[in-house]
C-alpha positions as CSV (number, residue, x, y, z in Angstrom):
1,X,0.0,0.0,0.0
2,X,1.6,3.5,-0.8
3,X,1.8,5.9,1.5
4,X,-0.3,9.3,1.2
5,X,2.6,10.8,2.1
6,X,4.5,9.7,-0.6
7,X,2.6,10.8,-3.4
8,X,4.2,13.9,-3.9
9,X,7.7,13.4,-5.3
10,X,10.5,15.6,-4.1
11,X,13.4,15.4,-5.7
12,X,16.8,15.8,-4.1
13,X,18.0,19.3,-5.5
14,X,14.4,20.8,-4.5
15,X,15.1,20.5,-0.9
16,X,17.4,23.9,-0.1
17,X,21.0,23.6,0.6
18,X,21.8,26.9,2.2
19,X,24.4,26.6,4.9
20,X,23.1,25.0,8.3
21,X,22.8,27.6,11.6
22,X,24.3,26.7,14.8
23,X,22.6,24.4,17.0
24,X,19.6,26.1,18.0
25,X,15.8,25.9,15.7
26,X,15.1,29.0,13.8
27,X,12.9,27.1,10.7
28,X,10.4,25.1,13.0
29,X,7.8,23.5,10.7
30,X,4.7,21.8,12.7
31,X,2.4,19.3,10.7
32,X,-0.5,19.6,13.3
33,X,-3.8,17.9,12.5
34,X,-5.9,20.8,13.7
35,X,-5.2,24.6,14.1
36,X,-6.0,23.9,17.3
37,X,-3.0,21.6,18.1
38,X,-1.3,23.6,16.0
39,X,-2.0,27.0,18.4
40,X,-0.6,25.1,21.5
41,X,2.5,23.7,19.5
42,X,3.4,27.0,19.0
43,X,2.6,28.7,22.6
44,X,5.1,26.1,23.3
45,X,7.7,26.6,20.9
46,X,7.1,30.6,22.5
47,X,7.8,29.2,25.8
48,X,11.3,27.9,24.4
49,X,12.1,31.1,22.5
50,X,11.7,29.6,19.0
51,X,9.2,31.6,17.3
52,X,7.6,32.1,14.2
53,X,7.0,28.1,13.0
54,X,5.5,27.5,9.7
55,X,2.3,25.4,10.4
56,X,0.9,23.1,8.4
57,X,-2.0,20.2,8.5
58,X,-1.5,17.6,5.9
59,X,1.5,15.6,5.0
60,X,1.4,16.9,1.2
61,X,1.4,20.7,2.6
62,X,4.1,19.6,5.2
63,X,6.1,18.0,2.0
64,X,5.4,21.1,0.0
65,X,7.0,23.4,2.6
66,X,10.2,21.3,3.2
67,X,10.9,21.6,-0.7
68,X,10.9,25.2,-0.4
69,X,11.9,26.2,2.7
70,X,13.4,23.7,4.5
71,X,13.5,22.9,8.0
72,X,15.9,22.1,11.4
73,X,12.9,20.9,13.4
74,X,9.8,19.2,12.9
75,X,6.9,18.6,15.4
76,X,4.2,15.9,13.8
77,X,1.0,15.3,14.6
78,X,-0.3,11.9,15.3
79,X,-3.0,12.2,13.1
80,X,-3.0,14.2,9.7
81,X,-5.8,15.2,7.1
82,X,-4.5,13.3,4.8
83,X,-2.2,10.7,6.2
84,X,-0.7,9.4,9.8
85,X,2.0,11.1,11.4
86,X,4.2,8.0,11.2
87,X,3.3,7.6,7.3
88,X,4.9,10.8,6.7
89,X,8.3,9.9,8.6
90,X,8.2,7.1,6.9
91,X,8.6,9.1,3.8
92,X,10.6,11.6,5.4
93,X,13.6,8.7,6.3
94,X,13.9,7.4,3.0
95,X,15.0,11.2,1.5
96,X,18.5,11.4,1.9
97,X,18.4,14.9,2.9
98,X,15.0,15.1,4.8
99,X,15.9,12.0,7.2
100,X,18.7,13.9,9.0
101,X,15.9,16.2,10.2
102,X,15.2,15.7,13.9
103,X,11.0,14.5,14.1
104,X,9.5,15.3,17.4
105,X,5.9,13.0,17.4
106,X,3.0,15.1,19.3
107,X,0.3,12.8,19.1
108,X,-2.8,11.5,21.2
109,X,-2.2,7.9,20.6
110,X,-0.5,6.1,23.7
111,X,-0.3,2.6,22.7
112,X,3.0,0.4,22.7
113,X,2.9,-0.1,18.8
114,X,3.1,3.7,18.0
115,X,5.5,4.4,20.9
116,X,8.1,1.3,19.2
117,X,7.3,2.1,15.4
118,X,8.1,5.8,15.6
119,X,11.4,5.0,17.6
120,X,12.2,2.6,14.8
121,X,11.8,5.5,12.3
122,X,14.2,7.3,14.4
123,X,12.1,10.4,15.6
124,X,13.7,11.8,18.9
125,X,10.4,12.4,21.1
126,X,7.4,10.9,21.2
127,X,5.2,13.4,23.4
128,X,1.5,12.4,24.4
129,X,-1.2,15.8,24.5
130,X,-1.9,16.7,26.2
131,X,2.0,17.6,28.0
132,X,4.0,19.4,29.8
133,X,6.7,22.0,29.3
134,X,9.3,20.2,31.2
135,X,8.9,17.0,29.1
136,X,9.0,19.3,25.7
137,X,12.0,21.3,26.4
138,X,13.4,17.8,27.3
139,X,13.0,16.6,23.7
140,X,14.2,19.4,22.1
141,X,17.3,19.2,23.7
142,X,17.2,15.3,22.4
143,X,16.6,16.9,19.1
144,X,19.4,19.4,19.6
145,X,21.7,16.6,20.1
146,X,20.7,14.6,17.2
147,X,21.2,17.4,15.0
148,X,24.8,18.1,15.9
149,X,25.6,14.5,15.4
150,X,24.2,14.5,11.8
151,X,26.1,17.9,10.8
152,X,29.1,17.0,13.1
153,X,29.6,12.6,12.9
154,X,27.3,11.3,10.1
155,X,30.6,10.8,7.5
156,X,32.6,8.8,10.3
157,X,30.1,7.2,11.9
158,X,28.8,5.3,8.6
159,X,32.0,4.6,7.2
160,X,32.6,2.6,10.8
161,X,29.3,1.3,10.5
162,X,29.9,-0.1,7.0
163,X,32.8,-2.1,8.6
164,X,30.9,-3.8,11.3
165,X,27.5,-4.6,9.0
166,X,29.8,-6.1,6.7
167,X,30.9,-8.6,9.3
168,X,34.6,-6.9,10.8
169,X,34.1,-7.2,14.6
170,X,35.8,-3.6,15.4
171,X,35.9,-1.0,12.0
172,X,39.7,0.1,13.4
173,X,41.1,-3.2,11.8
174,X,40.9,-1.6,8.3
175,X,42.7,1.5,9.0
176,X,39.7,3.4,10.1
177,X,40.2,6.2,13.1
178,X,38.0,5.7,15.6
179,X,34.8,8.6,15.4
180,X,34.3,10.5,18.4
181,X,31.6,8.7,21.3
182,X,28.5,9.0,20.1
183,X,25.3,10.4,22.3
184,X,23.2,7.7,23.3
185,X,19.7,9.2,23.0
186,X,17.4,10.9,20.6
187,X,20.2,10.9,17.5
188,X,19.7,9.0,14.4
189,X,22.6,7.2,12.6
190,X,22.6,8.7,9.2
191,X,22.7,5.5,6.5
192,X,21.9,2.8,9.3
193,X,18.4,1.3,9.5
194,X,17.3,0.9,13.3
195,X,17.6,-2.7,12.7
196,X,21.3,-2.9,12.6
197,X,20.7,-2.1,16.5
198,X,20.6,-5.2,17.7
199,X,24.1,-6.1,15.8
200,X,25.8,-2.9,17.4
201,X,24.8,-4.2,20.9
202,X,26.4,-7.5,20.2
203,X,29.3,-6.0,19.2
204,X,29.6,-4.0,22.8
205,X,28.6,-6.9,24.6
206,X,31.6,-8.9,23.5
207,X,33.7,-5.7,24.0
208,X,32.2,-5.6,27.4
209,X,33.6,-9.1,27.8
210,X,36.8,-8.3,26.7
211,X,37.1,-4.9,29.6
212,X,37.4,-2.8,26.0
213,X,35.1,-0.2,27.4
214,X,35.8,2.1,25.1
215,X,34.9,0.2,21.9
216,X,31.9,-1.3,24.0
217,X,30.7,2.4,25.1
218,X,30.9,3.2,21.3
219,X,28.7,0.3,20.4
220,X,26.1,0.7,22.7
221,X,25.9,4.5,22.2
222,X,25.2,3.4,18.4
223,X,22.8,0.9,19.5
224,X,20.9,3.5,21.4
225,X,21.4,6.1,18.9
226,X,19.5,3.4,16.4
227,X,16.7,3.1,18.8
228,X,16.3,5.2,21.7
229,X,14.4,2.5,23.5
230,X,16.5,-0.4,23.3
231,X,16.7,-1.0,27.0
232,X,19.2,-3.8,27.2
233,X,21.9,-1.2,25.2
234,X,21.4,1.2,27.8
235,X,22.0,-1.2,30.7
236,X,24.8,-2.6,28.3
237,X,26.2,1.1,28.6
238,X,25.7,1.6,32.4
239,X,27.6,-2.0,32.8
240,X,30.4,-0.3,31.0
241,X,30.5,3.1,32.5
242,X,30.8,0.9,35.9
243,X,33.2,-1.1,34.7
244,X,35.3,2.1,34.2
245,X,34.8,3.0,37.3
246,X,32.7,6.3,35.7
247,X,29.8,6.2,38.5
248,X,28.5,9.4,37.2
249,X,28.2,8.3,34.0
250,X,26.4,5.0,35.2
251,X,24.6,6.5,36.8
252,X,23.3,8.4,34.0
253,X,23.1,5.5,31.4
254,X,20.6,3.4,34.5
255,X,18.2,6.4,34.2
256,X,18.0,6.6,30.5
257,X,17.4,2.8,31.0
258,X,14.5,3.0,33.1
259,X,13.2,6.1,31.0
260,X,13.3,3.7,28.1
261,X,11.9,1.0,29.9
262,X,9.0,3.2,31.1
263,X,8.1,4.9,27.3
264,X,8.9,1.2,26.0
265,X,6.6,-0.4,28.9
266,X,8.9,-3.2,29.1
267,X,9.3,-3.1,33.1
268,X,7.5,-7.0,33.4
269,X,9.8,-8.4,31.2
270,X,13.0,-6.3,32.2
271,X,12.6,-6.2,36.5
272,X,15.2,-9.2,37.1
273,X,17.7,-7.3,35.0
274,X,17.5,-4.1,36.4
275,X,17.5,-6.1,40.0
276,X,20.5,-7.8,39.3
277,X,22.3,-5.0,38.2
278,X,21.3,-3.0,41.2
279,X,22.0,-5.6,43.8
280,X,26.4,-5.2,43.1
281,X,25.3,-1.3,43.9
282,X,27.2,-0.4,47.0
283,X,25.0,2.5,47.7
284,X,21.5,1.4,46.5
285,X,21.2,3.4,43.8
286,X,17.9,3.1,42.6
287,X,17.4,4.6,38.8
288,X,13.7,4.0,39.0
289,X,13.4,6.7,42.5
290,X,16.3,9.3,40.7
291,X,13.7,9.1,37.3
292,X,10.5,9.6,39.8
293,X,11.9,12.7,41.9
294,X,13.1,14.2,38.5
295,X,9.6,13.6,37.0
296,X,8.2,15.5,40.2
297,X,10.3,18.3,39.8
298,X,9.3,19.0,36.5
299,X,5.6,18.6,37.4
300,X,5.0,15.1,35.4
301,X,3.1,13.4,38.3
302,X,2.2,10.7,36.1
303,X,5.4,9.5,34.9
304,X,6.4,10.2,38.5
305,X,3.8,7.7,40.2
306,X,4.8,5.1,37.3
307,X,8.7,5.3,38.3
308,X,7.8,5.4,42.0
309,X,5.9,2.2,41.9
310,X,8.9,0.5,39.4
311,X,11.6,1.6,42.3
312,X,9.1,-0.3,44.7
313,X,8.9,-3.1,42.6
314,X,12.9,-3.7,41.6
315,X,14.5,-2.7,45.6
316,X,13.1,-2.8,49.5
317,X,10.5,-1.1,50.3
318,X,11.9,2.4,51.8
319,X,9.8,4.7,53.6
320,X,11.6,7.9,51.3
321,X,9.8,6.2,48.3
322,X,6.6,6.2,49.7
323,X,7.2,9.6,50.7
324,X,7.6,11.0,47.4
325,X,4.8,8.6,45.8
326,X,2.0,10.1,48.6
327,X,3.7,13.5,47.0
328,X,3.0,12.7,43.5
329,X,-0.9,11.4,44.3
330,X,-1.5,14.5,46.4
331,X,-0.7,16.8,43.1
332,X,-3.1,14.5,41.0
333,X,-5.5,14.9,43.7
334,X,-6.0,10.9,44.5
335,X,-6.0,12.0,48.6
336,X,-7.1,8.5,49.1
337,X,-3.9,7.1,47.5
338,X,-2.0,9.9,48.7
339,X,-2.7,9.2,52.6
340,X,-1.9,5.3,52.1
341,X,1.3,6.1,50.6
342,X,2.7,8.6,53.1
343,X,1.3,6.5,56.4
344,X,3.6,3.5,54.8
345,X,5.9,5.6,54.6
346,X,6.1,6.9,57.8
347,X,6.0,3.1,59.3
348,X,8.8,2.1,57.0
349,X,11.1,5.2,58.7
350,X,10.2,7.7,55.8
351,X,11.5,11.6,57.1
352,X,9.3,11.8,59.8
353,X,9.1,15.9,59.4
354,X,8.4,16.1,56.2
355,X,5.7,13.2,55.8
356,X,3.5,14.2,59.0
357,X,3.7,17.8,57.5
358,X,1.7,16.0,54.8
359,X,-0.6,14.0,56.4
360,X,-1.5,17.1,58.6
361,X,-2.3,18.9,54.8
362,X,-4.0,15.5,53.3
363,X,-6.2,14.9,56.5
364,X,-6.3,18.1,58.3
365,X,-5.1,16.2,61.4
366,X,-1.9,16.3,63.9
367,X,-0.8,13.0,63.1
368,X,0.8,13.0,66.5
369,X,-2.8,13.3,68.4
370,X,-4.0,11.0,66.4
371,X,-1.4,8.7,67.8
372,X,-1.7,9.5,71.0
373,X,-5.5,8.8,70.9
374,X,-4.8,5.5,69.2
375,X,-2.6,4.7,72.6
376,X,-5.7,5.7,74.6
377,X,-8.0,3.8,72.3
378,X,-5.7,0.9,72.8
379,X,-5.3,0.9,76.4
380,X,-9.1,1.4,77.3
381,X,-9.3,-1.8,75.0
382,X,-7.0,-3.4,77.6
383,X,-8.9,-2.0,80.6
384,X,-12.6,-3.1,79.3
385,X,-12.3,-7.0,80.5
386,X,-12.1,-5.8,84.4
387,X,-14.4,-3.3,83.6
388,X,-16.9,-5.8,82.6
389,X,-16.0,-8.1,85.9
390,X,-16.9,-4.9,88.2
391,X,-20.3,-4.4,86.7
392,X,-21.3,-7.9,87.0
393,X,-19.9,-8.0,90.5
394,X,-22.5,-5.0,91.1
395,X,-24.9,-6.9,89.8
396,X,-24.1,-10.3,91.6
397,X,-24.7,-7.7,95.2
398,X,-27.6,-5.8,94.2
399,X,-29.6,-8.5,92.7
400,X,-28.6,-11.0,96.2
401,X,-30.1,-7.7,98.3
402,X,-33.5,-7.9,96.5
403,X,-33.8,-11.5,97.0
404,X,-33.2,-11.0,100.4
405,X,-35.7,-8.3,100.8
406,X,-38.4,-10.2,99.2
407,X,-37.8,-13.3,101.7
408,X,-37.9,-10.7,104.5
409,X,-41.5,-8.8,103.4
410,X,-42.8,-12.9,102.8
């Protein structure tokens, strides 16, 4: 079946070939499905100082306006008047000037399949509306970076890629020099297909074997670069930083595994990894609760609740983790799960400060009188047994005195 997007030819030399601009966006085209969508892409785009995007609502317009005028940044629509959003990647990768253009996905579509497909076409962000600011600025730095690897790395990086595909285990045994590390998210390998991932991460696993970190670092960053959620590359890539004895940098490479693993929802089938790669961590480090605080700081409760409850899942339960889950149900107003959350926490040795200060705001309560009643509470519970024995003592007395008053008046 061809593609609407396709149906409009554009030929090589139509595409401009003025010189590139620095790393920032100044020709922003959005392919929105509705002028709508389109008004909010571009409040956003505002927000981030790039202004004045052409905008656009049907692949063959969106095609139309890349043959004249270019573009360093595209945000697509999900849904378009006259084709999907992936349909028109699609056509976009197989131009070989149009694919090195970073593709931000804005869509309203959440399943799995669209999530995985436009990864495999390489887009850089895949952003669900309605979102937030903190989770599009995020992306266009993503996009940033791939477009400084496509102006800065694409020559070396295929001619090394061309000497692995074609079966050489490591490109610098044909005279190649070695291209610069490459970054490991949101970049697409210019002449690579994202299924040449898989081979890259063999490669690096076998480096990793050998305690070649370098050449294994390399490998993984191209698997990653491939596809951005290839989970096992980026806990490939955190094994190696370790193994270098770079803990910032695994550190790093373990959250942009979990982020994967979240945007991928892969968690089921990845927990025993990530639990066995955490268990040789001296200081508990827990990729899952660093993703979760930073999804609360930029106000994506939502992502935050779904990392919280991974972190619970993969380590012991720790009152700090509860904590900041009852913190991320309070701000989607769920005071129910909110209270739950906080109280375990508390129990499990959570900061004590901070987590009755949040009770008292949840239930409008001092959590320490309610404790204090509960001890009252409990001990008149211990107290109601003899209690019981008096009274029926009482009654033993008074009712033996009217007997004996009746035999008397008889």
């Amino acid at each position: 079946m061809t593609h609407p997007a396709r149906a409009i030819p554009l030929p090589q030399h139509a595409v401009p070939t003025r010189a590139q601009p620095g790393p920032g966006f100044s020709n922003v085209l959005v392919v929105a499905e509705t002028e709508g969508h389109g008004r909010v892409d571009r409040e956003f785009l505002k927000k981030a100082r790039i202004f004045s995007p052409r905008v656009v609502h049907s692949a063959r317009q969106a095609l139309e306006a890349l043959s004249r005028h270019g573009a360093d940044l595209i945000l697509c629509d999900g849904r378009l008047a006259d084709a999907t959003g992936l349909e028109l990647v699609a056509a976009l990768k197989e131009h070989p000037r149009l694919k090195v253009i970073p593709v931000i996905m804005v869509s309203l579509e959440n399943s799995r399949e669209a999530v995985i497909e436009a990864a495999r076409l390489g887009v850089c962000g895949y952003l669900i509306r309605p979102y937030s600011q903190a989770a599009f600025s995020r992306y266009l730095a993503l996009a940033r970076a791939m477009r400084a690897f496509a102006l800065d790395a694409a020559a070396g990086m295929a001619q090394v890629a061309r000497e692995v595909l074609s079966g050489r285990a490591d490109g610098r045994e044909a005279g190649i020099i070695p291209v610069p590390p490459l970054p490991s998210v949101g970049a697409v390998a210019v002449g690579l297909p994202p299924e040449a991932a898989p081979r890259f991460y063999r490669l690096g696993l076998r480096r990793l074997a050998a305690k070649d970190y370098e050449a294994a670092a390399q490998a993984f960053s191209r698997a990653t670069t491939l596809n951005a959620l290839y989970v096992e590359a980026h806990l490939g890539l955190a094994e190696t930083f370790r193994g270098r004895g770079d803990t910032r940098r695994y550190r790093e490479a373990m959250k942009r595994a979990a982020d994967a693993c979240l945007r991928a929802r892969r968690f089921e089938a990845l927990r025993d990894r990530f639990a066995r790669l955490l268990q040789t961590d001296a200081e508990g480090f827990n990729p899952f609760f660093a993703l979760g605080n930073e999804s609360l700081r930029s106000r994506d409760y939502q992502g935050a609740v779904a990392a919280y409850r991974d972190a619970l899942s993969i380590g012991p339960e720790t009152g700090d983790i509860f904590l900041q889950l009852g913190k991320a149900y309070h701000f989607l107003r769920r005071k129910d799960l909110a209270v739950r959350a906080v109280t375990r926490g508390l129990e499990l040795g959570g900061e004590p400060g901070e987590a009755k200060r949040l009770l008292r705001t949840l239930t409008g309560r001092d959590p320490d009188a309610l404790e204090a009643l509960g001890r009252e509470e409990g001990e008149a519970g211990l107290a109601l047994p003899w209690a019981v024995r008096m009274a029926c003592r009482v009654a033993g007395l008074v009712t033996e005195g009217l007997y004996k008053l009746r035999r008397q008046a008889a």
